[in-house]
N, CA, C and O atoms as a printed pandas DataFrame, in Angstrom:
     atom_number atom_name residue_name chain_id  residue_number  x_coord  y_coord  z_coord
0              1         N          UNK        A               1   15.546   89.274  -69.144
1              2        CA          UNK        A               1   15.808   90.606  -68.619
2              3         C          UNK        A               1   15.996   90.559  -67.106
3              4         O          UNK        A               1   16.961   91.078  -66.544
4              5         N          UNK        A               2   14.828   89.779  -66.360
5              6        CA          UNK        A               2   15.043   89.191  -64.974
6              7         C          UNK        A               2   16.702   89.061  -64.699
7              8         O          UNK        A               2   17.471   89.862  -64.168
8              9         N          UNK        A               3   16.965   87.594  -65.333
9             10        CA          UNK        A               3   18.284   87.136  -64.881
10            11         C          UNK        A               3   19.265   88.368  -65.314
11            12         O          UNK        A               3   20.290   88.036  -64.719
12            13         N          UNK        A               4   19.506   89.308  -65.833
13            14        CA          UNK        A               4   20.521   90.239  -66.002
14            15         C          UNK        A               4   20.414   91.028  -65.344
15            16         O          UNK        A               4   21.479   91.434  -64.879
16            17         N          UNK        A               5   19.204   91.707  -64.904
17            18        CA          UNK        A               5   19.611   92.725  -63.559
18            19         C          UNK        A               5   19.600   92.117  -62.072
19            20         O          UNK        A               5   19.931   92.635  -61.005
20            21         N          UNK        A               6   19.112   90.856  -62.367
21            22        CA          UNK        A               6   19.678   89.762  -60.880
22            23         C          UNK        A               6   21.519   89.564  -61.255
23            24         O          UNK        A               6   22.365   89.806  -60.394
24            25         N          UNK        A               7   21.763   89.247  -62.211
25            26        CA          UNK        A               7   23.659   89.150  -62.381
26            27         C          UNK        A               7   24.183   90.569  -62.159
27            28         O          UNK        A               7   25.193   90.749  -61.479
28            29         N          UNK        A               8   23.665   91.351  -62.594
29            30        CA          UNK        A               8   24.316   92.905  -62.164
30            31         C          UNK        A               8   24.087   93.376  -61.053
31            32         O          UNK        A               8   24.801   94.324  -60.724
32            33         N          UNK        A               9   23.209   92.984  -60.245
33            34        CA          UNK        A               9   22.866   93.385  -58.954
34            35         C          UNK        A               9   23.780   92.725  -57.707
35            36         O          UNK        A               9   24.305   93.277  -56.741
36            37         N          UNK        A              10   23.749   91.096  -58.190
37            38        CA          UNK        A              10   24.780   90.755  -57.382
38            39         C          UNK        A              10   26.506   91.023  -57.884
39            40         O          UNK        A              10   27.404   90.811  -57.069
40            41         N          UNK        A              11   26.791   91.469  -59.197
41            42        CA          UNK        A              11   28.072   91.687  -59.314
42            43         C          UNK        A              11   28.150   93.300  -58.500
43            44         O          UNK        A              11   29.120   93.597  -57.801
44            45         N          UNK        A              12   27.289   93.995  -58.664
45            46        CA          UNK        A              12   27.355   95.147  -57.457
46            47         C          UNK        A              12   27.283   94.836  -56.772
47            48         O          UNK        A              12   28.323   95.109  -56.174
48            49         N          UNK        A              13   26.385   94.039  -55.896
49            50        CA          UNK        A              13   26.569   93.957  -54.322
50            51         C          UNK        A              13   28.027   93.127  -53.804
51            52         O          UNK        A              13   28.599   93.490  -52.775
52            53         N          UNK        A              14   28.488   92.104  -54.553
53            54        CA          UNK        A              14   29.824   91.577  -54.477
54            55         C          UNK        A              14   30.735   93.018  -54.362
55            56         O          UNK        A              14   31.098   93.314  -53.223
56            57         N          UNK        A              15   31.140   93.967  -55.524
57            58        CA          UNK        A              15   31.881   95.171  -55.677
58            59         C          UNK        A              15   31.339   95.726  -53.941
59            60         O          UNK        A              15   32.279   95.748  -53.146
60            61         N          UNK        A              16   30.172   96.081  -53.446
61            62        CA          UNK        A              16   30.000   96.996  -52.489
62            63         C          UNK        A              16   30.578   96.013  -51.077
63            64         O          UNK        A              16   31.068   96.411  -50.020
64            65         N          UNK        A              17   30.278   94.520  -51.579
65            66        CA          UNK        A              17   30.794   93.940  -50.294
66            67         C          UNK        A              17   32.369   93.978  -50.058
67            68         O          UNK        A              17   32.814   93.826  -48.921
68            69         N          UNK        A              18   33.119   94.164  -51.042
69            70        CA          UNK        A              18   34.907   94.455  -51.068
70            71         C          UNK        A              18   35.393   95.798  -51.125
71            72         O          UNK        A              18   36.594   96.068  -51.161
72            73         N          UNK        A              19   34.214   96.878  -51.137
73            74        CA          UNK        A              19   35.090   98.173  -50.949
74            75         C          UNK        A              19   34.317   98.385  -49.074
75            76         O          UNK        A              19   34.793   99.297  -48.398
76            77         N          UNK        A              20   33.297   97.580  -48.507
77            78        CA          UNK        A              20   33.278   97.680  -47.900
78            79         C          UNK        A              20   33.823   97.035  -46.960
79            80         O          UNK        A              20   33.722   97.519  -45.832
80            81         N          UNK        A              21   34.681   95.548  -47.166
81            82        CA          UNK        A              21   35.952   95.353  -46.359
82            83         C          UNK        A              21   36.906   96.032  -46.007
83            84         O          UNK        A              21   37.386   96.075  -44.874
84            85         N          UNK        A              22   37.473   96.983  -47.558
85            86        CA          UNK        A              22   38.619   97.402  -47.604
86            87         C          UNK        A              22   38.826   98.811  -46.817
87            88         O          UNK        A              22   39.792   99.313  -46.242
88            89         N          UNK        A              23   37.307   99.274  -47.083
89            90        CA          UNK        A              23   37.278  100.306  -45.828
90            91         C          UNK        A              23   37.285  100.305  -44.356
91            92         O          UNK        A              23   37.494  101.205  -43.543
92            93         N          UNK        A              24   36.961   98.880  -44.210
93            94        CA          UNK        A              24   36.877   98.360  -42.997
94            95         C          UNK        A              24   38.020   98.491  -42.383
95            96         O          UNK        A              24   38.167   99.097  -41.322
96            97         N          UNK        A              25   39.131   97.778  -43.186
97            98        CA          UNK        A              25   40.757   97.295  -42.602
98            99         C          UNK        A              25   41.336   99.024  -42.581
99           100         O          UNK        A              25   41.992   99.480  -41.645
100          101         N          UNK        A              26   40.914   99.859  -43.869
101          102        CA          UNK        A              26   41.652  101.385  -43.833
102          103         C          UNK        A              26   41.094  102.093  -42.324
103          104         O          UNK        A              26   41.574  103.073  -41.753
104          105         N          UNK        A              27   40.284  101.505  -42.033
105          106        CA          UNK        A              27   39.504  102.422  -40.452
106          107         C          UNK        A              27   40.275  101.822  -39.548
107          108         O          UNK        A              27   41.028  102.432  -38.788
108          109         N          UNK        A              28   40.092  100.285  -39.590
109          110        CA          UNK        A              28   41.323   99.824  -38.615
110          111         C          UNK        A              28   42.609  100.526  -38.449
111          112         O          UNK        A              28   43.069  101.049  -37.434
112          113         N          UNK        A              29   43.041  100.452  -39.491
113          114        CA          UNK        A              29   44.371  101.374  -39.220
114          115         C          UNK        A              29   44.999  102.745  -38.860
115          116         O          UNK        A              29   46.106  103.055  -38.418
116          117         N          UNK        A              30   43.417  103.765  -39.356
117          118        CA          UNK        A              30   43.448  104.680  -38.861
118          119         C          UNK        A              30   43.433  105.063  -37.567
119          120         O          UNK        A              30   43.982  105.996  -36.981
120          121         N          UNK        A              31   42.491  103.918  -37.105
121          122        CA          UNK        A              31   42.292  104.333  -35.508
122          123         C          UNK        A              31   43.955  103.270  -34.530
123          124         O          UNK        A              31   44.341  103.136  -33.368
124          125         N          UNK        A              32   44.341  102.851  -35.725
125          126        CA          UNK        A              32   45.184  102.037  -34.845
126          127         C          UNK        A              32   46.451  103.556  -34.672
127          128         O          UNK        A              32   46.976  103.779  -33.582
128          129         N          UNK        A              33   46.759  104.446  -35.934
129          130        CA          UNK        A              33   47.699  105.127  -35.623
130          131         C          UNK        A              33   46.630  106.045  -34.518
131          132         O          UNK        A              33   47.015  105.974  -33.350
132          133         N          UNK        A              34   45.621  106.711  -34.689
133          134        CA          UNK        A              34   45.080  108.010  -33.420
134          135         C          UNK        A              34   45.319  107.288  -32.018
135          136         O          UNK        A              34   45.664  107.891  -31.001
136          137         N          UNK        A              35   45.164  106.364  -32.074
137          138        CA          UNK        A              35   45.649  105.239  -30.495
138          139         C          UNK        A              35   47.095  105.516  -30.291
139          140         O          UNK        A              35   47.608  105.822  -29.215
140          141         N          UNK        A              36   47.599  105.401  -31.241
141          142        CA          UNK        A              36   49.618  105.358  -31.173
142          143         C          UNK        A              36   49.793  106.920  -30.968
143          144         O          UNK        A              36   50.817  107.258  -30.375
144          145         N          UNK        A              37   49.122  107.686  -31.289
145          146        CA          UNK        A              37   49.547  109.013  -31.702
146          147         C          UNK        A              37   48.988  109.882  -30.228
147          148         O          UNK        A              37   49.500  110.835  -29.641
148          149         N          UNK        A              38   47.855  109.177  -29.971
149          150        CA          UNK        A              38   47.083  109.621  -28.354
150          151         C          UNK        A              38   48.794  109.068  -27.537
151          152         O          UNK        A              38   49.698  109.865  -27.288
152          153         N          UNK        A              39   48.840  107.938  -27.327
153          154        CA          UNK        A              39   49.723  107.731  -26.469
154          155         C          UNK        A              39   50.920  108.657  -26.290
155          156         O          UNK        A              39   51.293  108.910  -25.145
156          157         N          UNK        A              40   51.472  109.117  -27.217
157          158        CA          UNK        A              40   52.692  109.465  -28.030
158          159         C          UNK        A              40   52.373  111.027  -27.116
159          160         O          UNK        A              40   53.118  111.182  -26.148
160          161         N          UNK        A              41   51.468  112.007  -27.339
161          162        CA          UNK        A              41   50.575  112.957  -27.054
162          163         C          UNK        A              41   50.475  112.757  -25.633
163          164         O          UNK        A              41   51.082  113.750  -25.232
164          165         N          UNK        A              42   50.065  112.049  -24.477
165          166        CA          UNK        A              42   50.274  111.479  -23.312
166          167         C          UNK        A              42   51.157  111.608  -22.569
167          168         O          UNK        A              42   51.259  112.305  -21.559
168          169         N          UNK        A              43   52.143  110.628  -23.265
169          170        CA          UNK        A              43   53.709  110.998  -22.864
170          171         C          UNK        A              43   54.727  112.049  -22.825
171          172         O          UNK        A              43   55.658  112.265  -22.049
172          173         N          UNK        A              44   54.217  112.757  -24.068
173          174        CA          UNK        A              44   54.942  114.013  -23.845
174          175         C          UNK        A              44   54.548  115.258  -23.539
175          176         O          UNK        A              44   55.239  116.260  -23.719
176          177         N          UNK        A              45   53.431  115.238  -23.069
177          178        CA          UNK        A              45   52.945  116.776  -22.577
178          179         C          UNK        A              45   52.627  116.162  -21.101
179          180         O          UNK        A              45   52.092  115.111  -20.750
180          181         N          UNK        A              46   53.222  117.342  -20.334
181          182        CA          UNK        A              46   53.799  117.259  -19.059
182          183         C          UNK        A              46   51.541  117.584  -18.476
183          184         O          UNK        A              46   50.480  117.942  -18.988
184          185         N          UNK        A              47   52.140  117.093  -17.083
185          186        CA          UNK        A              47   50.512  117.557  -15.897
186          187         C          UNK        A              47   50.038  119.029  -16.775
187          188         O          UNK        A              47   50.814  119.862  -17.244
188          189         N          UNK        A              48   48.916  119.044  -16.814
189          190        CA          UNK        A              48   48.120  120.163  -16.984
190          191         C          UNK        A              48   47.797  121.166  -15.489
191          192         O          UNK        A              48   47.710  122.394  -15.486
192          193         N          UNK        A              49   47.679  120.389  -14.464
193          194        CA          UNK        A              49   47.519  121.016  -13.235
194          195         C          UNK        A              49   48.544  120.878  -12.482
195          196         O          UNK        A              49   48.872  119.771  -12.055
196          197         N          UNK        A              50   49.404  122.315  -12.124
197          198        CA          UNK        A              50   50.185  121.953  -11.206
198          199         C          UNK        A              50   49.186  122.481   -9.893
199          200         O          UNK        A              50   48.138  123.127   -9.903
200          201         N          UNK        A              51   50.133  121.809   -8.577
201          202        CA          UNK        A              51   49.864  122.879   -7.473
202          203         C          UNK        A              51   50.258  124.035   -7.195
203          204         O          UNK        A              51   51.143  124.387   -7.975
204          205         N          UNK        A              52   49.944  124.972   -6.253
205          206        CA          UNK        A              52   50.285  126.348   -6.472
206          207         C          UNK        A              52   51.322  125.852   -5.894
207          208         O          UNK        A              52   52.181  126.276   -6.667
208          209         N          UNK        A              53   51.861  125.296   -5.148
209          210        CA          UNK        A              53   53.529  125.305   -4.791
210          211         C          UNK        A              53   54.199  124.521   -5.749
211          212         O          UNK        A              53   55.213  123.982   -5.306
212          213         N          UNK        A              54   53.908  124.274   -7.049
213          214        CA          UNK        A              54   54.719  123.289   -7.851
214          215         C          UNK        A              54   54.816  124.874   -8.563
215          216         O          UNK        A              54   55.927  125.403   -8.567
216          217         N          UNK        A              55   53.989  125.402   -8.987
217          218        CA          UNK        A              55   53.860  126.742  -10.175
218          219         C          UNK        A              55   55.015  127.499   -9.154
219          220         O          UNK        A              55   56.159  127.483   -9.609
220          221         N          UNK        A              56   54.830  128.162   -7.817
221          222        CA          UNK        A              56   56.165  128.903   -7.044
222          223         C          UNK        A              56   57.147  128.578   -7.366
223          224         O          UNK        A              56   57.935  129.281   -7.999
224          225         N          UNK        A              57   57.390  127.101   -6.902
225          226        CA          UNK        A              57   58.915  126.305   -7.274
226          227         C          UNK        A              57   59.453  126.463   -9.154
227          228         O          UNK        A              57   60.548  126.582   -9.703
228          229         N          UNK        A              58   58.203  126.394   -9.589
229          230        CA          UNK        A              58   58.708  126.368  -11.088
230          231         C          UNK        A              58   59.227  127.865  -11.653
231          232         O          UNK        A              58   60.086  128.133  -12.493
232          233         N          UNK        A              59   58.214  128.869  -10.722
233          234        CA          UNK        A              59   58.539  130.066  -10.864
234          235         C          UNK        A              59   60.021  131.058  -10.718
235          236         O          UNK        A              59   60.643  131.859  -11.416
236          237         N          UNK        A              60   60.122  130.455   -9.382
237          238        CA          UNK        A              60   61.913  130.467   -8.650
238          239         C          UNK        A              60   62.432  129.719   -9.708
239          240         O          UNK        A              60   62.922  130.620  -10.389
240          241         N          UNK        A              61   62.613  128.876  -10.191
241          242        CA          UNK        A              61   63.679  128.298  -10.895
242          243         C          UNK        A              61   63.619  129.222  -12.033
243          244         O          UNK        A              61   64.768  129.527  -12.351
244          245         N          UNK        A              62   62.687  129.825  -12.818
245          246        CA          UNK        A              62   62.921  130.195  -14.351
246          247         C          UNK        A              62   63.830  131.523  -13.801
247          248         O          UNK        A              62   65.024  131.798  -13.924
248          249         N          UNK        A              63   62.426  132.375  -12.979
249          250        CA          UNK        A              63   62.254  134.022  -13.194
250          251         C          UNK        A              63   63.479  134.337  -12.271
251          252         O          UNK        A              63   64.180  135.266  -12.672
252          253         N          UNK        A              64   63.932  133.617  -10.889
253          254        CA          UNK        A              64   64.210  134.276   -9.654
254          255         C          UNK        A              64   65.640  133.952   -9.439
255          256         O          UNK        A              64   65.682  132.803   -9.880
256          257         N          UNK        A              65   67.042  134.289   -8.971
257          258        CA          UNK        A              65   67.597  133.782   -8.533
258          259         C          UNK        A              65   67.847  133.216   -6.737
259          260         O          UNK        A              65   67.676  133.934   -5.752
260          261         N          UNK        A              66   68.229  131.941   -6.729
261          262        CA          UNK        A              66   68.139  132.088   -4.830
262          263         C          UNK        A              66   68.419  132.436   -4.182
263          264         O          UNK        A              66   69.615  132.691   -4.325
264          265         N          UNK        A              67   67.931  132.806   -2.999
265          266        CA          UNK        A              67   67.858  133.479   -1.749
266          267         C          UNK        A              67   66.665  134.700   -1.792
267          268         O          UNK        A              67   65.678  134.759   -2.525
268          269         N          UNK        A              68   67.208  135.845   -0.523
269          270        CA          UNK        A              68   66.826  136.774   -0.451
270          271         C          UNK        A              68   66.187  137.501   -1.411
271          272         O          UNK        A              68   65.042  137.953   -1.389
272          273         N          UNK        A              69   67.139  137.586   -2.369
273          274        CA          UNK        A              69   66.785  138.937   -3.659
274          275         C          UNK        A              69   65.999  138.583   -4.469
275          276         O          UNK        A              69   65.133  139.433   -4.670
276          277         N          UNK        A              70   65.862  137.331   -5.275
277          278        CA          UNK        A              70   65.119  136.131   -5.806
278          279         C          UNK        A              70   63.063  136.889   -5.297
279          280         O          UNK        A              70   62.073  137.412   -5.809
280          281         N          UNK        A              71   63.797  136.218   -3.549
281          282        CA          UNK        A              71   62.011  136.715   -3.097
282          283         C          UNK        A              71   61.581  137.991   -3.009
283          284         O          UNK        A              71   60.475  138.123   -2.485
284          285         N          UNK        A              72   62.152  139.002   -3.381
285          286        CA          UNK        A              72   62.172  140.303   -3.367
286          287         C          UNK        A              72   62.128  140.342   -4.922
287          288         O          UNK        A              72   61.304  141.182   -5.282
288          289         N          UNK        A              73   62.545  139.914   -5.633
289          290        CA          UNK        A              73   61.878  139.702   -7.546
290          291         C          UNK        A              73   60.537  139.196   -7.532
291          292         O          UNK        A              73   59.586  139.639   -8.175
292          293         N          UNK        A              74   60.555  137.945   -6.507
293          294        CA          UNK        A              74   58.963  137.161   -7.179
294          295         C          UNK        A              74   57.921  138.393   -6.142
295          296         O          UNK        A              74   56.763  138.642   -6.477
296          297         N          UNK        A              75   58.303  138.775   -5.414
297          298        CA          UNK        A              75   57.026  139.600   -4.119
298          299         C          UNK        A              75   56.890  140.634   -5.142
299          300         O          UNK        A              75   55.756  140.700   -5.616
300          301         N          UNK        A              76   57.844  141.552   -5.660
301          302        CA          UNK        A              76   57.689  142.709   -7.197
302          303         C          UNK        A              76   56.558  141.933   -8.025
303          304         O          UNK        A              76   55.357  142.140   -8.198
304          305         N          UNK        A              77   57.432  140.975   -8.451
305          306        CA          UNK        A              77   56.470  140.644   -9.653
306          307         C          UNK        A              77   54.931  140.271   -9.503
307          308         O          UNK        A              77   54.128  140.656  -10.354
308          309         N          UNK        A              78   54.496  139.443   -8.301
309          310        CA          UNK        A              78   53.516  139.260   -7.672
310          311         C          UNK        A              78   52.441  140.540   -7.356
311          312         O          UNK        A              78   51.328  140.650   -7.870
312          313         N          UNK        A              79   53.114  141.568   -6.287
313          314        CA          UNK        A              79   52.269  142.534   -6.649
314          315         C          UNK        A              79   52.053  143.451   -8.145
315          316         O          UNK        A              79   50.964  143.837   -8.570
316          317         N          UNK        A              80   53.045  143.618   -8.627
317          318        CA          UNK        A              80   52.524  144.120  -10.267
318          319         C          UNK        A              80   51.732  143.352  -11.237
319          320         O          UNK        A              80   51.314  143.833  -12.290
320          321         N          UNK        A              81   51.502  141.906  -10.775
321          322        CA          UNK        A              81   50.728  140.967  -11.265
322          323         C          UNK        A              81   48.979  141.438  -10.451
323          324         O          UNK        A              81   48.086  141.450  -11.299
324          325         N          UNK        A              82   48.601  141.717   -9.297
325          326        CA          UNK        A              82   47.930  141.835   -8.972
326          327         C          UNK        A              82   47.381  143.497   -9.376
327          328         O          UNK        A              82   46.268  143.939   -9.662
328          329         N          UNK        A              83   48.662  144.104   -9.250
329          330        CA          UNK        A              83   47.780  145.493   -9.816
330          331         C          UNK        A              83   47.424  145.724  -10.927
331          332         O          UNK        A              83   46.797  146.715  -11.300
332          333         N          UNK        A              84   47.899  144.562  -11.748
333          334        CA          UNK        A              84   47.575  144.715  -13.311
334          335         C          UNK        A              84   45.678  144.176  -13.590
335          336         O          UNK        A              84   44.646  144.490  -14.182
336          337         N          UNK        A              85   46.189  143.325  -12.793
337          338        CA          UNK        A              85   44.722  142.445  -12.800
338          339         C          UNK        A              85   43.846  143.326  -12.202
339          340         O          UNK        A              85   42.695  143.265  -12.634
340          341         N          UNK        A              86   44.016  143.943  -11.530
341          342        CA          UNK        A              86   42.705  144.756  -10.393
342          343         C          UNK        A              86   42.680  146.311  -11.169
343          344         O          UNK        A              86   41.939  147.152  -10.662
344          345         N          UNK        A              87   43.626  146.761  -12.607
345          346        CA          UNK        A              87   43.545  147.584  -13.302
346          347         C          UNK        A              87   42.506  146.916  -14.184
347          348         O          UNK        A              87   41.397  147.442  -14.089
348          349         N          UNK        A              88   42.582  145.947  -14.973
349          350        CA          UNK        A              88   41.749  145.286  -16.045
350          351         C          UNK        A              88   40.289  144.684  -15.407
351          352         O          UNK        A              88   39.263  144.950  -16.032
352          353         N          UNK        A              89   40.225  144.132  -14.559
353          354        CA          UNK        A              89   38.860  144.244  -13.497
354          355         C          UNK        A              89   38.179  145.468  -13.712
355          356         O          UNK        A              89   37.084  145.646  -14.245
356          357         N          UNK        A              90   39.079  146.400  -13.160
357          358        CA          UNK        A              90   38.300  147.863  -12.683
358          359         C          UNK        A              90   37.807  148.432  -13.993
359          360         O          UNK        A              90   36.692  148.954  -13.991
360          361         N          UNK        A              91   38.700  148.380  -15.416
361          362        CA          UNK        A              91   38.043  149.004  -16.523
362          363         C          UNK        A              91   37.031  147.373  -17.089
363          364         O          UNK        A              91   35.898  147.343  -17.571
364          365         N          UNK        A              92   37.376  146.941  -16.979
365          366        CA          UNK        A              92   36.012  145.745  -17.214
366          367         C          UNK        A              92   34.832  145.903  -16.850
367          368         O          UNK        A              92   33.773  145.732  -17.454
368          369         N          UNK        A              93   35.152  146.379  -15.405
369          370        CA          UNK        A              93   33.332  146.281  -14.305
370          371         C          UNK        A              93   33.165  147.706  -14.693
371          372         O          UNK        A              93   32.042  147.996  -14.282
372          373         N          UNK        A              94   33.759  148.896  -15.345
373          374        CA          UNK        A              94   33.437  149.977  -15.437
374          375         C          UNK        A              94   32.509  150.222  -17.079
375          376         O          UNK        A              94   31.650  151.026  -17.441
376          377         N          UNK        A              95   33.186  149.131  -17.712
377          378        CA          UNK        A              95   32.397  148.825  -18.845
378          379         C          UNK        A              95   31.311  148.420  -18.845
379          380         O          UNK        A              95   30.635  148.555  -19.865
380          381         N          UNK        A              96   30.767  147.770  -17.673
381          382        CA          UNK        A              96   29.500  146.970  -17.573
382          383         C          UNK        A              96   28.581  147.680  -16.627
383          384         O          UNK        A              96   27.473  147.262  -16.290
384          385         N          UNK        A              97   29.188  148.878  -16.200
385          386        CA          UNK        A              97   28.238  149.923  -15.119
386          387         C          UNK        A              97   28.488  149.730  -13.748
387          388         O          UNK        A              97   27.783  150.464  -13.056
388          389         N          UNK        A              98   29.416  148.832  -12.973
389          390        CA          UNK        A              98   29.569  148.821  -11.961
390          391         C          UNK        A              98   31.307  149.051  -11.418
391          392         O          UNK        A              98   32.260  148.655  -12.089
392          393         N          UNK        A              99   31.440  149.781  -10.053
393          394        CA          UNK        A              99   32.775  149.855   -9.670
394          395         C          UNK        A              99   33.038  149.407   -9.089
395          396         O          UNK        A              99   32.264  149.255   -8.144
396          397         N          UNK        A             100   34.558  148.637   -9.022
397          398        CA          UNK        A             100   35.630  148.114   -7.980
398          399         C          UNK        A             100   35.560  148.940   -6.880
399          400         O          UNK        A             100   35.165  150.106   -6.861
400          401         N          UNK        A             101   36.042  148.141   -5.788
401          402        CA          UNK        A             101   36.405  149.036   -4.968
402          403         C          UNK        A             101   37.944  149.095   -4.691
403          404         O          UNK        A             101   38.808  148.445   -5.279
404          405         N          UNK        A             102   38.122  150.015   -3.668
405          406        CA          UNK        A             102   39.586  150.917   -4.087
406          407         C          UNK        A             102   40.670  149.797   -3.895
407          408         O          UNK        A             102   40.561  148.911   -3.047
408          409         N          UNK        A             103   41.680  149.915   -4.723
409          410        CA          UNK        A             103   42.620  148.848   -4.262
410          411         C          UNK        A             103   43.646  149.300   -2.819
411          412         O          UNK        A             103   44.349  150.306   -2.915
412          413         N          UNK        A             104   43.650  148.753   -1.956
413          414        CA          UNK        A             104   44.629  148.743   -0.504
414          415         C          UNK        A             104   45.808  148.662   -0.785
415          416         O          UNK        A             104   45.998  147.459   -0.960
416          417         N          UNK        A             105   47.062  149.381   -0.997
417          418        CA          UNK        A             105   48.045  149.154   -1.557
418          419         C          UNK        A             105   48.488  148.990    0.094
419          420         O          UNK        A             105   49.716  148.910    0.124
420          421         N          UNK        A             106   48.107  148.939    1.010
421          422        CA          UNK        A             106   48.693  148.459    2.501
422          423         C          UNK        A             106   48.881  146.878    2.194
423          424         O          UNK        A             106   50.017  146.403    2.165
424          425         N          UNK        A             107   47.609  145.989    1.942
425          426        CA          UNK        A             107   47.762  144.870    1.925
426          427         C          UNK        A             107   48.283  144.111    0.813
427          428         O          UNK        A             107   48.391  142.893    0.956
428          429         N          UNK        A             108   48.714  144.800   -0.569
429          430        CA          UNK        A             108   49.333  144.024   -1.314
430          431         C          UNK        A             108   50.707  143.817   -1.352
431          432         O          UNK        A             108   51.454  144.755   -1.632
432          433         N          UNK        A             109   51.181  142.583   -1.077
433          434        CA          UNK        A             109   52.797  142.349   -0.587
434          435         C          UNK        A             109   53.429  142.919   -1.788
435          436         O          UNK        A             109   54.656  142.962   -1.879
């Protein structure tokens, strides 16, 4: 009875030692494509941080045409960007019990 669950024990542990190769080499390969696929991912997604003069320049090229009128689009859009924001502030901090103070429409370009 000994020698038969010593032969079945090692014909299992043989079986556990070859699915645990074979999982071995399937991990290898998995991580060999997330390596290929990171790189791949790398290469094609552009800086996450521009500078604020890379975001301007990128801005002029989409939104603006050049010259004069161009900066007279982005200075519009800029301040309606700021009054939007200092609208959503003001009902934000009004939600939480406290007030903005008044917006200066002198100093917003």
């Amino acid at each position: 009875l000994a020698k038969k669950q010593n032969a079945k024990l090692y014909e299992l542990n043989c079986e556990l030692m070859e699915t645990a190769k074979t999982h071995t080499k399937e991990l290898r390969v998995i991580d060999t494509e997330i390596e290929s696929i990171e790189t791949q991912l790398k290469e094609l997604t552009p800086p996450s941080t521009l500078s604020p003069s890379m975001i301007m320049e990128e801005l002029q090229k989409i939104i603006a045409p050049p010259g004069e009128k161009g900066q007279k689009i982005l200075n519009n859009l800029f301040a309606q960007t700021l009054t939007a924001l200092y609208k959503n502030f003001s009902d934000l901090s009004l939600v939480n019990g406290f007030e903005m103070p008044p917006l200066d429409k002198k100093k917003t370009p």
